[in-house]
Structure formats: structure tokens, C-alpha cells
N, C-alpha and C positions, 0 to 999 in steps of 0.2 A: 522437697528433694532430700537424700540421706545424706551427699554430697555435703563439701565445704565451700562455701562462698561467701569470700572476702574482698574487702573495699577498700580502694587505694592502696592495695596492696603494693610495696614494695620487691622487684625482682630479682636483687643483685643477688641473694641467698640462693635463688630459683637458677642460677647459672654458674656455669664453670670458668667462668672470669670474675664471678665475683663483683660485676657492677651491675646496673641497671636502675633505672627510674620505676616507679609504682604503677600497675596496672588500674586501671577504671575499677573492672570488677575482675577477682580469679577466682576460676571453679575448681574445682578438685574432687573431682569424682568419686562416687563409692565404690562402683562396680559398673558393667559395660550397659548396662539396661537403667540405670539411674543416668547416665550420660549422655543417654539417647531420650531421656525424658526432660532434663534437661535443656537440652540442642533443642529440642521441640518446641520449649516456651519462649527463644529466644525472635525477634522480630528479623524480619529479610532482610531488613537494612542493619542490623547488628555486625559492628566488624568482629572477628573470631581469628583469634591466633593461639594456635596449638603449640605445648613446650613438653618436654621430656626432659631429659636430663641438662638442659639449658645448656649442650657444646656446642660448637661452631655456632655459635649465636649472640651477635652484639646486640644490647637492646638500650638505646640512647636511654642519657639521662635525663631527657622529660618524660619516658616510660610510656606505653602502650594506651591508646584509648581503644574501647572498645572493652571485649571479654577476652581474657585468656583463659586456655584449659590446659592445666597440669592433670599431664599423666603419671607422673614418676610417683613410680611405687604403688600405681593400679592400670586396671588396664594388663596385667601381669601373668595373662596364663598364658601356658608354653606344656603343648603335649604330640606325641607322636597321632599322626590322621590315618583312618583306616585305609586308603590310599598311600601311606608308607611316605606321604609329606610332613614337615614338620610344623606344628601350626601354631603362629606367633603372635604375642598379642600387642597393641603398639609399646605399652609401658614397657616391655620388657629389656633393662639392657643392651648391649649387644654380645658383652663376654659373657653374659649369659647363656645368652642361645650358643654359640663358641663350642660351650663348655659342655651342653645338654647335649648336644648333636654327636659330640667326641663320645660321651658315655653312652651313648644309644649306638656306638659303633658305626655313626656316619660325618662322611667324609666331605671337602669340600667347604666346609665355613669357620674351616680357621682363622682365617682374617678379619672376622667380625671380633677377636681378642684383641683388636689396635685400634676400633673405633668407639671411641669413650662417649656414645650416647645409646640411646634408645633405637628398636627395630622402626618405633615411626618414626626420626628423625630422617633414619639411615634409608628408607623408602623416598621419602619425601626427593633427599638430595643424589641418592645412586652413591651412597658412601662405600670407599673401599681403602683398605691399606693393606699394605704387604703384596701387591699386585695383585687382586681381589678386588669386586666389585659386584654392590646388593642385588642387583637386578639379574644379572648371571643365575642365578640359584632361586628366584622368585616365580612362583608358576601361575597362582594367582593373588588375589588381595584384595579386602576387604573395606570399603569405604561408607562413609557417614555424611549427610549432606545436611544442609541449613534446619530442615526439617524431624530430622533426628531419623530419616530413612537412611538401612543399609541396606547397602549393594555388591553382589561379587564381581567384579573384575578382573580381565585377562589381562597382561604384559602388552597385548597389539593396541591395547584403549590408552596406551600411554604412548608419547616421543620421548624418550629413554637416552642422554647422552652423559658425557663424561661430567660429572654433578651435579646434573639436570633431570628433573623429570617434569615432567608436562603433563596434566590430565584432565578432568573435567574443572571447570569452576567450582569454587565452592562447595569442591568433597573433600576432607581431609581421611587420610588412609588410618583403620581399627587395628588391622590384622594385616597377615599373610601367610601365604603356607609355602615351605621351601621346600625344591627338591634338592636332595641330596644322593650321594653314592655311596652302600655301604663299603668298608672298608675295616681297616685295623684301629679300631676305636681306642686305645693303647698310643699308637703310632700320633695320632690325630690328638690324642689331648698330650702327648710330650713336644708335637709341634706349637698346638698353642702355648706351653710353656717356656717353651725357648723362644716366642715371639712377643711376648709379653716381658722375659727377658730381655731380648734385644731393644724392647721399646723402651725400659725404665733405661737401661744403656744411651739409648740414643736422643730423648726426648725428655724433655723439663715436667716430670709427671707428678714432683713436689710442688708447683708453683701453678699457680689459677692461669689456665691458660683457653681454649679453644680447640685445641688442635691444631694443624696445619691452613694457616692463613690463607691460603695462594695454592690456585689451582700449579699444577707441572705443565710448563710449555710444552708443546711436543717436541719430544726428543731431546727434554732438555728436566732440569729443578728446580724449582722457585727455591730453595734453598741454597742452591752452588751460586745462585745469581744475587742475589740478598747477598751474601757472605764476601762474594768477589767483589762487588759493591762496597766494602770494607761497613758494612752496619750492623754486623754481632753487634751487641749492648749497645745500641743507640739506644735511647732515651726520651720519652716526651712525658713530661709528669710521671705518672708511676707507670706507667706502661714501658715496659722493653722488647728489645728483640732478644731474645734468649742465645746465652753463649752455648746452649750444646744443641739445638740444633734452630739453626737461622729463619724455617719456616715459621716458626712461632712466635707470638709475643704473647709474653706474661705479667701480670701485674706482679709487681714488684709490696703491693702492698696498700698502695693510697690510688692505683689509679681512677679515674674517671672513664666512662663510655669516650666520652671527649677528645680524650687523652689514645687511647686505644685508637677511635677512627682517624685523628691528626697522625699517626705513627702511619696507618695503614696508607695512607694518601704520599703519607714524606717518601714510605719504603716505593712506592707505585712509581713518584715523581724519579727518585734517584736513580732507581733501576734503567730505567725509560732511557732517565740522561746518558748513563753511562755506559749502560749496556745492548742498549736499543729495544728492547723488550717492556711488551705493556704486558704486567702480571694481572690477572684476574684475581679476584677475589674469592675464594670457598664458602668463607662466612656468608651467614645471613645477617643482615643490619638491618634494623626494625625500631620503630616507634620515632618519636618526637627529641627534638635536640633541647638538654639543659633544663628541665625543669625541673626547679628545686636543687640544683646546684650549682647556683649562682648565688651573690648576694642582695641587696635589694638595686644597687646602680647596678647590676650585671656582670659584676664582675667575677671570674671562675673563683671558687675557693681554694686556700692551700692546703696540706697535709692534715693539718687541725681544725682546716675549719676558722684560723682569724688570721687576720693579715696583721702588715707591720701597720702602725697610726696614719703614718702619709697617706696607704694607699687611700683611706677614706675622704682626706681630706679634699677641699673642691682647690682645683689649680686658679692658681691666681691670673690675672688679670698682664695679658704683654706687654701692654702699655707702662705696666710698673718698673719693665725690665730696661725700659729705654734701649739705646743703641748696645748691642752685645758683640764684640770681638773675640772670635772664636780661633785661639791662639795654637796652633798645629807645627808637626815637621819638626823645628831645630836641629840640634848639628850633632847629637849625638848618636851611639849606636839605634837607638831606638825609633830613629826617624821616619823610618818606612813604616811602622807600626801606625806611632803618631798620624802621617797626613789620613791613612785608613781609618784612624778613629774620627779624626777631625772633620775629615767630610761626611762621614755617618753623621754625626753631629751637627754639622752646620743646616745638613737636608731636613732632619728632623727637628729644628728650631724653625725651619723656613715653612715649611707644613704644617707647623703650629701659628704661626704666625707671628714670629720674634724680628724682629729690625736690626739683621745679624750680619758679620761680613766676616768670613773667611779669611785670614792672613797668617800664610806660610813664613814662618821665622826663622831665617838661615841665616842670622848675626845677633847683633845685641839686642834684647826686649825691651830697649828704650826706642832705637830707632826704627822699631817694626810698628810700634803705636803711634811713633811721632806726626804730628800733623794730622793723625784721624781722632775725629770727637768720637769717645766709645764711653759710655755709663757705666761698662762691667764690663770682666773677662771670662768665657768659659775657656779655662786651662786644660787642655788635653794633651801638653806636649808630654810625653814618657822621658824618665828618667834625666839625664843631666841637662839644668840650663830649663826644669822644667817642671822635677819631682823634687829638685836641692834645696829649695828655698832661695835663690836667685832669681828666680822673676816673683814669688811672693814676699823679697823685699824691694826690687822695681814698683811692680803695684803697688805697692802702701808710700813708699817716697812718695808717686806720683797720686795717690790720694784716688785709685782706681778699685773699687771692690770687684772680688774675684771668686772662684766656685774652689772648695774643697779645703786644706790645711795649711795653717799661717806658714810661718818662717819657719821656727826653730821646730816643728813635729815635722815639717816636708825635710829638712835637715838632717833630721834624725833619723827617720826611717830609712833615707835614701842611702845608710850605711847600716847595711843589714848585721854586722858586726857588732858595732855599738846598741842596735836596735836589741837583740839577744842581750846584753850585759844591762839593759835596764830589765827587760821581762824575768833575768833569773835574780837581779835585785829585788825586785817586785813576789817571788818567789813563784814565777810561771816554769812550766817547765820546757826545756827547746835542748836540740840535739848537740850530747858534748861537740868542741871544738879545739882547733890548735893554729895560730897564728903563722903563716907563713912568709915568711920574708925573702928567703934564697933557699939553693942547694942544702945548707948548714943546716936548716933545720925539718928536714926530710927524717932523721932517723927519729928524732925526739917525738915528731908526728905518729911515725910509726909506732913507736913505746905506746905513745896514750891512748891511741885511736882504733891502731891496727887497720885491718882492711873488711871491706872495702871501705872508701870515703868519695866525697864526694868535696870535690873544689871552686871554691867562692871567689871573683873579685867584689868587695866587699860594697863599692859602690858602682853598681852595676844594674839592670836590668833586664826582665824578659829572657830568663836562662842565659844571655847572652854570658861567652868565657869560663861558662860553668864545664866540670867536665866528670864523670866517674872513675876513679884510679882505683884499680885490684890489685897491684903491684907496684914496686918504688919504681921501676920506670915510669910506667902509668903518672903516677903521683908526680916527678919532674918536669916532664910531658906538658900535665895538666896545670902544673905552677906555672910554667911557662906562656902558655896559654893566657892565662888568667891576670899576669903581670901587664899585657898588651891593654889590658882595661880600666885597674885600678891602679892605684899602686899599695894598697892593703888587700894582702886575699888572705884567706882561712880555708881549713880543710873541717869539714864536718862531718862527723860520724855518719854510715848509710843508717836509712831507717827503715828496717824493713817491715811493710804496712800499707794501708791505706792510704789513700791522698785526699786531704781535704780541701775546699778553698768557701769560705764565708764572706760575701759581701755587706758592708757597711753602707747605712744610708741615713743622717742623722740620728746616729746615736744607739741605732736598731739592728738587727743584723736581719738579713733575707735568706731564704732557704736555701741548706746548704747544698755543695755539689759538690760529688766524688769524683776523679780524675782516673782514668785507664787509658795508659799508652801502651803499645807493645814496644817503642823504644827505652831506652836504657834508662832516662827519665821523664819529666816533662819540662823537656826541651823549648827552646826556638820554634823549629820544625812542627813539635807537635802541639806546640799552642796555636800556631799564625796556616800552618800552611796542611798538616797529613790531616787524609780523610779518615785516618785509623782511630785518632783519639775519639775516645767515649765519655762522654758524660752523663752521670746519672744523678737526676733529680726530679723527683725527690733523691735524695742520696742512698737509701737502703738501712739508715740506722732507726732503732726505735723512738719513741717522742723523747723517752725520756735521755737517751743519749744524743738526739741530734737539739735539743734545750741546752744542754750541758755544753757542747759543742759552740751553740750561739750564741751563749749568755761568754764562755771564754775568748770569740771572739772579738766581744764586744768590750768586755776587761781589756784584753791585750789594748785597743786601740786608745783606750782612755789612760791608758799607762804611758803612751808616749803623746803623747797631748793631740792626736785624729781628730779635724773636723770634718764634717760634708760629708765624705763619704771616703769608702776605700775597699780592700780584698785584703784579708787576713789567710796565710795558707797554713794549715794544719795537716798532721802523720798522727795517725791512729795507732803505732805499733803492734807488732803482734802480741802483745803483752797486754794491751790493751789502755797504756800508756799514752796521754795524748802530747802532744810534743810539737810547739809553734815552731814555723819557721822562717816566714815574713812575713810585711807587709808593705803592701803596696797602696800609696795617697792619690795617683793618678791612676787608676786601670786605664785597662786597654776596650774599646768601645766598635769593636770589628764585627765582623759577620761570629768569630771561632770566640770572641768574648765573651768572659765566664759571667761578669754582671748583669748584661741584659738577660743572658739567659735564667739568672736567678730571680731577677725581675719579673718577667715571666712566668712564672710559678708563683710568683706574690700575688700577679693579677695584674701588673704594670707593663701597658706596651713597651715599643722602644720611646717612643718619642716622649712618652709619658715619665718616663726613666730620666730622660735628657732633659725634664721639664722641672722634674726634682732637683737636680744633681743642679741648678740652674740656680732655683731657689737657696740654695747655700750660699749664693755669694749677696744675700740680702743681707745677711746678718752680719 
């Protein structure tokens, strides 16, 4: 053969998303008579998958058995047919043909400038954009069967529907020849140019994507319903849904096939929920799940390729953990949070198989233990009475080991105030501030801060009291506010930037995660309850800034003495200044919880998460 034929080839290069697993064997043809000599040698039971420009095409990441055949970049003639058709050959483009037809002064296949694959792709599926559609302008076509026999073909040999074509078994289409209308070939290539226009406008055409995911309901857009659905920039590993236009998802950079099909099923399920609508899918998904990226227990890889140390390690033994009391609720602001985590937690000790009891704490954490034998406590209560160090000096009086940070670091933190005056001793850096005590010292705030800012009670949780002030009423307002909580708040400089948040888990930090709200910050609202907040992680920085990122979370925590585990929140500013701004010793353990989801991405389920976090109160 003069052809290329390669072993275990790898796909992900071979596609416009950028992932995929390794092909058995890829051929790569010289020319259309070497391919067909080829196709000839190959056995009847040979599976055979055809690729062009690899869009609209997931190809899992255990990759293809059988043979695949790239055409891209042969396969490539395109000339006017003495019948006044235009005759295509599968490699070719489609802005190509677009562009050819505009110059030959015929009209009618402008819309082949919006579809980012090949003429046989665009055959294959009845590909169309800009209200266009391949089969329209198709007279006949030329197809190749198992045995390296070609055939010409009429439109009626096919069931021809909206991204569907149907035809014989076991033929994949060579050619075609298009009719066209002559016309203002002028007119017809400033259309494709102003549609090619409007696509870089409207469509993520910097970012490895597909094309449009999701057929259009009728009389309706898998896009307007995706976006009403609030999942612009939803997230699963590196895969998203693209903020400029909601049909798509793009790799963000690290995704997996994996990654990519999980988003496609989340967008299917949500939609469904909310909107009542089953979207169909455009794409074609092809080959075998995961192989080769996994680790050797199976577990998925992160951004780099190595996990934190835990995740390797083998989970210990339940019986070591004795009776566990799974301490939830309490009486502060944060209690509705708390019992959400706490029952996550107790189901998923129970499914593991821990010898756990559930108890809601609405008084003292002496008298909530009293009378039940418990070997340990998992601490999930949020904020006062829970992150203070008050029930982690109960526990030690009463001689009870417990999950996460002794006295004096849960003490500490839990005053995000004091927590800043150790990190800028330490020489970290966190966003200026100004102590506010009453009315009186509104002006002096203003002098050093200026606006906007943003208002802290200092020991507080879960945004809760916090408030944004642009103005000194704003600002009294929100001291006002803010006094109902603490009785020390502080105003802190806005930072305008990114939002970062880093989970701690023995001593490690897990991959980080960017926060986008379209409220004012990240609130209450949008951590516990709005469907609007987005999370992306991987986060979108590169290794060596999201390293920098983890190794500073990790400082920060060891600076105020963090055990177990914890969320460090980090602002990237625009300056590109990174700028701590708490942390938190209890997270939050909900469905909208940022830890498990960083878990997650390490390779740790939930329960597997809650299994570690457990193991902290061994030591």
C-alpha cells in the first residue's frame, strides 16, 4: 500500500475536541485507488470507521477497535462535472467547497462555511447550518463497500432526515456531485464571508469543541433551552458548556471523552427536568469507555496525570473506626447548611459500612454525647458552637478523637479577621482592610479603602452578614447588617478577579475550583441554593499557575496550624496578584459543595471523600 498505516494509534489529535483513545489500526490513504486497494485487503468481519476532520465526533477514551480511515487531507479533489455539478471528494472540507462553488459563480452552498468538517462527514449526517442542509444540493454520490467496490448512488437509495441518513450497510460515501444555481458569485462569496463572520461572533471557534451538540427541537433551540436551564459554564473536568454559545461544549484544556460524555447526559438529564424536553444528541459517540485513562485500581486521572497520596492509599478497615457520631445542626446561623452536610455524611458512612449515629445538636455538645458510647466524632457542624473550637475542647476534655482541626487553629480561623493578621505576618498576601466598629468610623474607611468594599462579620460563616457597599450609605447599611452577627466586622477592599477556592485534605491540596456567580458575590444564595453558579474544574489556569495556587494553599493552612482537612478561598486579581481570603476548617458537605466536587476530580467519590475526612480523627 503507498498509504500510512499505523498501530495503536492515538485519536485525540485526529479530532476537534481534542480527546480520544488509540485506534487498533489507522489508515491514511495516498490517493482514492490506493484506498480502495486497501478496503480490499481488509476481512468481512473487519470493523471500519471512517474520520475526516474529526467534528461532531466523540471517540471514547478506550479508543476504536477495528480499522479507522482518515481522509483528511486526501481524498481532496473538487472540480466542476461536465453536467455543470460540482464533484466532491469525501476529504474535502466543507468551507472549501463553500468557497469553490462562490468562485465558479454558483450559488446555493454557502452554508457549508458553518460546518467545520469534511464533505463525507457532512453526507454521512445531512449536516447543515445557517438554515442549510447537505442533502438539498446532493444529486448523486459515490460510495465504497467492504470489498473496495465503488458505486454511484441516487438521493432515493437513501432515508434522508434531519441529521440522519440511512443507506446501504457497509458502504461508506467517496464522493458527490452538487447541484447548484448559477448566480452572483461576488454576492455568494461576501455571504460566506459575513457568515463565517457571524460564526466567529456567535460561536467558541478558539476552543476544541464539536460543533453544536444537540439536534434543535422543533420549533424550538437546544441552545435557548441549555442556557434557560442556567448551564452556560457548567463544568465537568475539563469539558464545559461554552459561555457564547450554550449548544456547544469545549474542552477547556485537560478534558477527557469521559468528561465530555458525563456533561452531555448532566445537560440531557437537567434539561428533561426542567424544561420538559429530551434533547437529542448531533454528535456521534464511538468506541470503548476509558482505556488507558485510568490508573491501575481505575481510577480516572487528574489534570496532570498524579493524584494526591491518599487517593492511592487502600481505606482502612471500619471496624477500626468503632462507634462514630456524626455531630450536625447546632444553633448557629449556619445550621440549615450543617444538618444538609450531616445527613450526606452519615448515608455515606452507612454505605460504607461505619457503625454511625446521626445526632442533631441544638444545646450544649456535652449533653448531645451524654449517655451514648461513641469511639469518635465526625464534626460537620458549620461555623459557631462547631468551627470555634468549642466542641474541639469538649472532645479532648472528654478524651473523644474527632475529624479535622484541634482548638486553637478552629479558633483561629473562625475569625477571619485575626486569620488575615497572621497570613500578612507570615508575609502572604490578602486584601487591604479597615476595622469597623460604628457610624464613626465610616469616613476613615472610606480614606483608606475607597469603594467598592465589601463587609465582614468577622466571625461568621457561609457569606452569611456579608454585604457589598458602593457608597457610604451602602457601607452603613451593610455595617448594620453585619453587627446582627458578630460583634467585630471589617470592610475589605473589593477584588476585582477571579475566585478561587482549594480544598485541603491531609496536608495536600486537591484540584482547584473557579467560582462564577452572576450575583454580586458568592453569597449564601449562591453557594447553598442558585442554579446559576458555575464551577469550573479543572479551574482553567495552567499547571504551573494552578501548582502555585496549591502549594499557597497549603502554606496558608499550615500557618495557622489546619489539621484534616479544610477550603482555602483565593482572588486572582486582575493584576495577577493572588490575594487569600479565608478559610474554612469545617466545609460544607451538600449536593452545591465545593469539596466533594474537588474530590472528584482527584478520583475520590463522595463516600470515599467522607472516608478520608474520617480517617483524620485517628491521629
Amino acid at each position: 500500500m503507498k498509504g500510512r498505516l499505523l498501530i495503536n494509534e492515538k485519536l485525540a489529535k485526529y479530532t476537534s475536541w481534542r480527546v480520544g483513545g488509540p485506534a487498533d489500526r489507522l489508515y491514511i490513504p495516498f490517493d482514492r485507488q490506493d484506498l480502495c486497494e486497501f478496503i480490499g485487503t481488509l476481512p468481512d468481519s473487519e470493523p471500519v470507521f471512517w474520520m475526516g476532520l474529526g467534528s461532531n465526533l466523540l471517540v471514547r477514551d478506550g479508543g476504536i477497535r477495528g480499522t479507522v480511515i482518515n481522509t483528511r487531507g486526501h481524498l481532496k479533489e473538487m472540480r466542476l462535472a461536465a453536467d455543470g455539478s460540482v464533484y466532491v471528494e469525501a476529504g474535502v472540507p466543507c468551507a472549501h467547497v463553500a468557497r469553490f462553488c462562490g468562485e465558479q459563480g454558483l450559488t446555493g452552498a454557502e452554508f457549508l462555511a458553518g460546518i467545520p468538517g469534511t464533505m463525507g462527514g457532512a453526507l454521512k449526517m445531512n449536516a447543515g447550518a445557517f438554515g442549510g442542509e447537505t442533502w438539498r444540493i446532493v444529486k448523486q454520490v459515490e460510495t465504497i463497500d467492504i470489498s473496495g467496490k465503488v458505486t454511484v448512488r441516487q438521493p432515493q437509495d437513501f432515508n434522508v432526515s434531519y441529521r440522519s441518513v440511512k443507506g446501504v450497510r457497509n458502504e461508506w460515501f467517496l464522493a458527490a456531485n452538487l447541484t447548484l444555481q448559477t448566480g452572483d458569485g461576488a454576492a455568494s462569496l461576501q455571504k460566506i464571508k459575513d457568515l463565517l463572520e457571524k460564526r466567529a461572533k456567535t460561536q467558541p471557534t478558539s476552543q476544541p469543541s464539536c460543533g453544536s451538540v444537540f439536534k434543535n427541537p422543533e420549533g424550538d433551540f437546544a441552545a435557548r433551552l441549555i442556557e434557560q436551564t442556567g448551564l452556560k459554564g457548567y463544568a465537568i473536568g475539563g469539558a464545559c458548556v461554552s459561555e457564547k454559545h450554550a449548544n456547544f461544549i469545549v474542552n477547556t484544556g485537560s478534558a477527557t471523552a469521559a468528561d465530555i460524555e458525563d456533561l452531555i447526559h448532566t445537560i440531557q438529564n437537567k434539561v428533561k427536568e426542567q424544561q420538559g424536553v429530551e434533547l437529542q444528541t448531533e454528535v456521534c459517540m464511538v468506541g470503548s469507555e476509558d482505556r488507558g485513562q485510568r490508573t491501575e485500581d481505575g481510577r480516572r486521572k487528574t489534570e496532570s496525570g498524579e493524584h494526591p497520596s491518599f487517593v492511592h492509599r487502600p481505606l482502612s478497615s471500619a471496624a477500626r473506626f468503632g462507634r462514630v457520631a456524626v455531630l450536625m445542626g447546632g444553633s448557629a446561623a449556619e445550621r440549615a447548611v450543617s444538618l444538609r452536610s450531616g445527613a450526606a455524611v452519615y448515608e455515606a458512612l452507612k454505605r460504607k459500612g461505619v457503625d454511625a449515629v446521626a445526632i442533631d445538636v441544638t444545646g450544649s455538645p456535652i449533653e448531645a454525647v451524654a449517655g451514648i458510647k461513641v469511639d469518635r466524632v465526625f464534626n460537620i457542624i458549620h461555623g459557631r458552637g462547631g468551627e470555634d473550637g468549642v466542641l474541639q475542647g469538649v472532645l479532648e476534655v472528654l478524651d473523644i478523637p474527632y475529624t479535622g482541626s484541634g482548638v486553637m487553629a478552629s479558633a483561629l480561623t473562625m475569625d477571619k479577621l485575626r486569620t488575615k493578621l497572621c497570613w500578612q505576618g507570615y508575609g502572604l498576601i490578602t486584601p487591604k482592610w479597615c476595622l469597623l466598629e460604628d457610624e464613626n468610623d465610616l469616613d476613615g474607611c472610606i480614606e483608606k479603602l475607597g469603594f467598592p468594599v465589601i463587609v465582614k462579620p468577622a466571625q461568621e460563616g457561609s457569606s452569611i452578614g456579608m454585604s457589598k457597599a458602593d457608597n457610604r450609605d451602602e457601607l452603613l447599611q451593610a455595617l448594620q447588617l453585619a453587627l446582627k452577627y458578630s460583634c467585630d466586622v471589617y470592610a475589605e477592599a473589593w477584588v476585582a478577579g477571579r475566585e478561587y477556592t482549594v480544598a485541603l485534605l491531609n496536608d495536600e491540596a486537591l484540584p482547584a475550583i473557579r467560582l462564577e456567580t452572576p450575583n454580586a458575590f458568592y453569597d449564601y444564595e449562591a453557594k447553598y441554593n442558585a442554579t446559576t453558579t458555575q464551577y469550573h474544574c479543572p479551574c482553567g489556569l495552567n499547571p504551573d499557575q494552578e501548582l502555585f495556587l496549591r502549594n499557597l494553599a497549603v502554606t496558608a493552612g499550615k500557618v495557622v496550624g489546619v489539621k484534616g482537612w479544610a477550603r482555602v478561598d483565593v482572588f486572582i486579581d486582575d493584576s495577577g496578584q493572588y490575594q487569600l481570603i479565608e478559610i474554612n476548617t469545617v466545609p460544607g458537605m451538600t449536593d452545591h459543595s465545593l469539596v466533594p466536587m474537588a474530590a472528584r476530580q482527584a478520583g475520590l467519590t463522595f463516600d470515599e471523600l467522607v472516608w478520608r475526612v474520617l480517617e483524620t480523627s485517628l491521629g
